[in-house]
C-alpha positions in Angstrom: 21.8 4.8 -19.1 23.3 1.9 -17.3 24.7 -0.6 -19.3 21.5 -3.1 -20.1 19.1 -1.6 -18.1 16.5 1.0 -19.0 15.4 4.0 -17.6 11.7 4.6 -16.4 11.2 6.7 -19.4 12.4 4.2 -21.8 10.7 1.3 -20.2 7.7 3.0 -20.5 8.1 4.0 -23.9 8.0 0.3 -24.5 5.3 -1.2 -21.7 2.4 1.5 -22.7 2.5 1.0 -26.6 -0.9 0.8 -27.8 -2.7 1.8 -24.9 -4.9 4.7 -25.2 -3.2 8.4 -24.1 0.3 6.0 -24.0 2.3 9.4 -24.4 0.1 11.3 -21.8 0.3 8.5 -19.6 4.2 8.0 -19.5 4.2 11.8 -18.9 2.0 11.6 -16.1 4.1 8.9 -14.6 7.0 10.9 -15.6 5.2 13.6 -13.2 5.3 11.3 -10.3 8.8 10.7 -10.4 9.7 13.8 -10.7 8.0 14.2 -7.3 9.1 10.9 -5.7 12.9 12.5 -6.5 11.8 16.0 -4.8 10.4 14.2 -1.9 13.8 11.9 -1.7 15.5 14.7 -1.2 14.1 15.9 1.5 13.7 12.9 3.8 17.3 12.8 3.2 18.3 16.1 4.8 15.7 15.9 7.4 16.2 17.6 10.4 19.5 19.2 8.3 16.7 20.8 5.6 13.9 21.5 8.8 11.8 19.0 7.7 11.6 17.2 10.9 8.6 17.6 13.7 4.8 18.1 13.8 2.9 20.4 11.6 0.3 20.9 14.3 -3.0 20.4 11.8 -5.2 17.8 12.1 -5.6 15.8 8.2 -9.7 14.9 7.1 -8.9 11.3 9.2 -8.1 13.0 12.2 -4.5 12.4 12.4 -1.7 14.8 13.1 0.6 15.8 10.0 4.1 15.8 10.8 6.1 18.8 8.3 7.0 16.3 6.1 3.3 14.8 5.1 2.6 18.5 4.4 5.6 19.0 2.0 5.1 15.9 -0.1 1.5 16.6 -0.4 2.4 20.0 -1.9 5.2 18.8 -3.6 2.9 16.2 -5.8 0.2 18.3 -5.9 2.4 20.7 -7.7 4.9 18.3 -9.7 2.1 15.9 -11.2 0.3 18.1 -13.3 3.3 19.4 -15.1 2.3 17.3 -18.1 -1.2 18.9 -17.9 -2.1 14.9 -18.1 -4.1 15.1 -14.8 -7.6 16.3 -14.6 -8.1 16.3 -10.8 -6.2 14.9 -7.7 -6.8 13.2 -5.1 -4.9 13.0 -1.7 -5.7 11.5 1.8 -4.3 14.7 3.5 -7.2 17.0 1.8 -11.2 16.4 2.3 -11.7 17.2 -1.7 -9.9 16.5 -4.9 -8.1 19.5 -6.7 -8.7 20.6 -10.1 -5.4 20.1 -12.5 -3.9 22.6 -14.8 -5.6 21.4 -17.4 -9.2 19.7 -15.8 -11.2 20.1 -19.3 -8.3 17.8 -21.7 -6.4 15.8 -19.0 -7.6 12.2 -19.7 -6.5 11.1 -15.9 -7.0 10.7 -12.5 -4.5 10.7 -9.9 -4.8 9.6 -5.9 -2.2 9.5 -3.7 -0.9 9.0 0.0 2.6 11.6 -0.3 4.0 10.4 2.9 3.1 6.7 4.1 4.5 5.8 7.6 5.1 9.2 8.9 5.2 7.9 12.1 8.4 7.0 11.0 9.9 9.9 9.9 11.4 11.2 13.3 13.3 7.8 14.1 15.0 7.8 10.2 12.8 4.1 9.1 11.6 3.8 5.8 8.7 5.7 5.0 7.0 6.0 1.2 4.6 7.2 -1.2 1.6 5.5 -2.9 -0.2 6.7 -5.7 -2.9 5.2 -8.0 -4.1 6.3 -11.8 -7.3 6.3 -12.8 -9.1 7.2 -16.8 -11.4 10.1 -16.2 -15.0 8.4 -16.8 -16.6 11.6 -18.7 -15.8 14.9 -20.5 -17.4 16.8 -17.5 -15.6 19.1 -14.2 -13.9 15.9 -12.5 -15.3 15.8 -9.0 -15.1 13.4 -6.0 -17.6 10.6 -7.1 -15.5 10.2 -10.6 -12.5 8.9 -7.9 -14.9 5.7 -6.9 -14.0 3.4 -9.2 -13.1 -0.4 -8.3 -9.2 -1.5 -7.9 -9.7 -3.1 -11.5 -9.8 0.4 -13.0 -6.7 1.2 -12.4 -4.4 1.8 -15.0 -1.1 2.6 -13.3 -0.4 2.1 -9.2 2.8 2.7 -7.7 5.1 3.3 -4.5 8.3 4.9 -3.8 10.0 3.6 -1.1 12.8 6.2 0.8 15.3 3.8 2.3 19.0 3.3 1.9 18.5 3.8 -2.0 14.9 5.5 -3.2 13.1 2.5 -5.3 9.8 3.2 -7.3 8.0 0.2 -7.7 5.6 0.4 -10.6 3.1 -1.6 -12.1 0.5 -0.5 -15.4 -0.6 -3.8 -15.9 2.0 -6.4 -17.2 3.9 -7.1 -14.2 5.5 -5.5 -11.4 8.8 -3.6 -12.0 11.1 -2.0 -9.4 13.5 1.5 -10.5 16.5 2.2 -8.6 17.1 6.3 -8.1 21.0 7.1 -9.6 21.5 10.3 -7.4 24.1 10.8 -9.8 21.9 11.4 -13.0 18.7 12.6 -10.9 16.5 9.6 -13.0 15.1 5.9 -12.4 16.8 2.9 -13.6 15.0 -0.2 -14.4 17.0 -3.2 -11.5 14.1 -5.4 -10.3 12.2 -6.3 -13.8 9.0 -8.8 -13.3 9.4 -9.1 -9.5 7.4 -12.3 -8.0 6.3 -13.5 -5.1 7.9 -16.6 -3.7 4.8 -19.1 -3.2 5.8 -20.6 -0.1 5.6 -17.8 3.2 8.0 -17.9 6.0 7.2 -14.3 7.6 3.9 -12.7 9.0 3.2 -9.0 9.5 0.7 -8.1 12.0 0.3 -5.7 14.7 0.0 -8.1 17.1 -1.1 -5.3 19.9 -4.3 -5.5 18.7 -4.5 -9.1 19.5 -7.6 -8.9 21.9 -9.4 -7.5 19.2 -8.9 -9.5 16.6 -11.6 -11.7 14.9 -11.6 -15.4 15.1 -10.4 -16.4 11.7 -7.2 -13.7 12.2 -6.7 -15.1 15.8 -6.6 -19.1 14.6 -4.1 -18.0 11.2 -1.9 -16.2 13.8 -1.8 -18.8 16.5 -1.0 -21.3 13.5 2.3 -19.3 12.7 3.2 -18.9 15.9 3.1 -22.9 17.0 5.3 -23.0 13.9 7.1 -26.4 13.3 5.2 -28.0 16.6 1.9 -27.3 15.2 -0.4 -27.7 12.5 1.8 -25.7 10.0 4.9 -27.9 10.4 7.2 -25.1 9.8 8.5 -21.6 11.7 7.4 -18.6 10.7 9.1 -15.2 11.7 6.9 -11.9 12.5 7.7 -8.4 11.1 5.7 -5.3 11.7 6.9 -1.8 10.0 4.5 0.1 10.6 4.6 1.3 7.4 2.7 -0.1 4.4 5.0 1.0 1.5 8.0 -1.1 3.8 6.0 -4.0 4.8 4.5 -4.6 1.0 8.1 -4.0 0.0 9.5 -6.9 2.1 6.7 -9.3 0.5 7.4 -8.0 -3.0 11.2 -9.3 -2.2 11.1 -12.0 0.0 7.5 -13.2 0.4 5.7 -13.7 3.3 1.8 -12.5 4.3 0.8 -8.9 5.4 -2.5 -8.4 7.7 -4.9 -5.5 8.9 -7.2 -6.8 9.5 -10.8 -5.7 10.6 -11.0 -5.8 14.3 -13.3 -4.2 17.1 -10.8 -2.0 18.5 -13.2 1.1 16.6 -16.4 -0.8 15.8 -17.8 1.9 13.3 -14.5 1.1 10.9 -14.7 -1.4 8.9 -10.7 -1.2 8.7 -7.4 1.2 9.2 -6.1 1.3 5.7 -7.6 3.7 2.9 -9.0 1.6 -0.1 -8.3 4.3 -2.7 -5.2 5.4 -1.7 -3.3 2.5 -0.1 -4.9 -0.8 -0.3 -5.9 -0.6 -4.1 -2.5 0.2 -5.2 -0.6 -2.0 -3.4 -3.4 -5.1 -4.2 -2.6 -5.1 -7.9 1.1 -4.8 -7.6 1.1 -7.6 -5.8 -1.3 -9.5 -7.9 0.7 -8.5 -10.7 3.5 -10.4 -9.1 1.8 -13.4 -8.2 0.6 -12.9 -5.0 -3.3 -12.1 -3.7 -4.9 -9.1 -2.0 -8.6 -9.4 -0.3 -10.2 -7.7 3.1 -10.4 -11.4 4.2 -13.7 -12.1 2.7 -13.3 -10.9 -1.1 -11.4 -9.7 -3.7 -9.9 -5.4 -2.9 -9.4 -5.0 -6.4 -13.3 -6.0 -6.2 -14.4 -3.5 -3.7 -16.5 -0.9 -5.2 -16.1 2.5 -3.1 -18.2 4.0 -1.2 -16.6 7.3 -0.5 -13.2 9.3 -0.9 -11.6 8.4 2.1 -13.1 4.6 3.0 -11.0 2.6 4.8 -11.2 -2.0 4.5 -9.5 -4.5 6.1 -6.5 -5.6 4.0 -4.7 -9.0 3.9 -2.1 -9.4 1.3 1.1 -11.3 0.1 1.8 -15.4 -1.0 -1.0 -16.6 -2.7 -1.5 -19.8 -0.6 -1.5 -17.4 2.5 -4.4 -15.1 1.8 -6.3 -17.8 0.3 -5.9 -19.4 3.7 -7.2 -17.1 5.4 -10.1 -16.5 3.5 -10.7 -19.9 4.1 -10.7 -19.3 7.6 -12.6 -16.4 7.4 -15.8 -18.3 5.3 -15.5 -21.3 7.8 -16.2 -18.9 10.6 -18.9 -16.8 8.7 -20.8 -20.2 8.3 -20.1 -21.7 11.8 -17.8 -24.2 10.5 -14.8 -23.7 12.4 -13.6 -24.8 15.9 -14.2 -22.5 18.6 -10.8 -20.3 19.3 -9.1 -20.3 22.9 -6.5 -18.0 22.9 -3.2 -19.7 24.3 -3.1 -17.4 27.6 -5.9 -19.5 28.5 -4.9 -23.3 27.3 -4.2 -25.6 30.1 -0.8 -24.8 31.0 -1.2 -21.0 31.4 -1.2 -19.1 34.6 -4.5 -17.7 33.9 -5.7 -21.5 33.1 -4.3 -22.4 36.5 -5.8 -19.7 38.6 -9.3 -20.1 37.3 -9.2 -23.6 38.5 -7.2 -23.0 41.5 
């Protein structure tokens, strides 16, 4: 142990007396760490260890798995049920959950995402994993409608972010706590205790590619922070886009700011990009466990009751003033109470302003 500072079992051991299953839960956690270490490993030998490249299969969303979303899959589907805490799991890279070793007396649930930003992996930028923990509802064979359960449910939500150190940010209700990986010793080490989010925002993170099909509330908050200290916000704001959740909600844990995906008519039958049950609801309560606020724009994620395994929502996260914001934004527009938007490509100055008169 490092002088003062605890390790993930032993802050456990402290944070989860009382609660029901306390010992089965810390061994589940312990479960997941044990795979977020296995998983660090190999993103750091990458193309040394093989691990680089396409897998060539095609994951229930559609997407292509590189080798590596493959390997952490199977690596947590096999290292989280060690404790035989687990009744069934969850992953966005399979179309059904899978039974734990021990489905009949494992009082939890477990979703995850093994490999978040994998479009990453081949230019070495951070990439992650997300996972959630759920109580099993009944005594019955766990199947996929026991997974649908609101944000509040949660009991335990996490990510491990692979970067120049491996963090696992952590959060089972009373605050949101960042471990350090000590190569060394092969354990976490508690450095980032209560982590909160500044309240004033001086970053944005957006795809801003998608600009054209972006809804009016997410086009007028954007413009705002781009007029910075000339316009109505009086103040600059920077813009930071990842590409990967587990980095982008990482930045906001340290440093504030406000992170957007919003829902947008680039594919008009989804309602959003991000998966509610294995990205979005994790990530919403450790930021609102460190001050911040998480919604789709119009209400609440840790609200959203699902619908299905793999549903995906719009997501808008980060400073508290922020999000509010733009929920603001997004209720004037829903009752026709906001100005109408013109994109500044068309104000009067622009080129395309000055050819349509010309």
């Amino acid at each position: 142990m490092h002088l003062g500072r605890p390790t993930l079992q032993t802050f456990l051991a402290q944070q989860l007396v009382g609660t029901e299953h306390q010992h089965q839960l810390a061994a589940l956690l312990g479960d997941v760490a044990a795979a977020v270490i296995a998983i660090a490993q190999m993103t750091a030998r990458g193309a040394l260890g093989g691990y680089l490249g396409a897998h060539g299969a095609l994951n229930p969303q559609g997407e292509r798995q590189q080798r590596l979303d493959v390997l952490a899959h199977e690596v947590m589907l096999d290292l989280c049920q060690r404790s035989g805490s687990v009744a069934a799991m969850a992953s966005e890279e399979i179309e059904q959950p899978v039974l734990g070793r021990n489905p009949a007396g494992g009082p939890y649930l477990l979703l995850f995402d093994p490999l978040d930003g994998s479009s990453n992996i081949d230019i070495n930028a951070s990439i992650g994993t997300i996972f959630s923990v759920l109580k099993r509802p009944h005594l019955l064979a766990p199947d996929a409608a026991d997974f649908l359960q609101p944000g509040h449910a949660q009991v335990a939500a996490g990510y491990a972010i692979y970067g120049p150190s491996t963090m696992l940010v952590l959060t089972v209700g009373r605050g949101t706590h960042g471990f350090t990986l000590d190569c060394e010793r092969g354990q976490f080490t508690l450095t980032h205790a209560d982590l909160r989010i500044p309240d004033e925002a001086h970053e944005f993170a957006i795809n801003t590619s998608n600009v054209r099909f972006w809804e009016a509330p997410v086009q007028r908050y954007v413009s705002e922070c781009q007029a910075g200290a000339t316009g109505e916000r009086a103040r600059d704001f920077n813009m930071r886009w990842v590409a990967s959740l587990v980095s982008d909600a990482h930045r906001i844990l340290m440093r504030g700011g406000v992170f957007l995906y919003p829902r947008d008519h680039k594919e008009p039958p989804r309602a959003g990009r991000l998966r509610l049950l294995y990205e979005a609801n994790p990530v919403a309560w450790l930021i609102e466990q460190a001050g911040g606020r998480a919604g789709t724009g119009r209400e609440r994620l840790l609200d959203v009751v699902p619908a299905e395994l793999h549903q995906r929502v719009p997501v808008v996260f980060g400073c508290r003033d922020e999000v509010e914001r733009i929920e603001r934004y997004h209720h004037e527009h829903d009752c026709g109470a906001d100005k109408p938007y013109v994109s500044p490509l068309f104000n009067e100055r622009s080129l395309f302003r000055a050819q349509e008169l010309a």
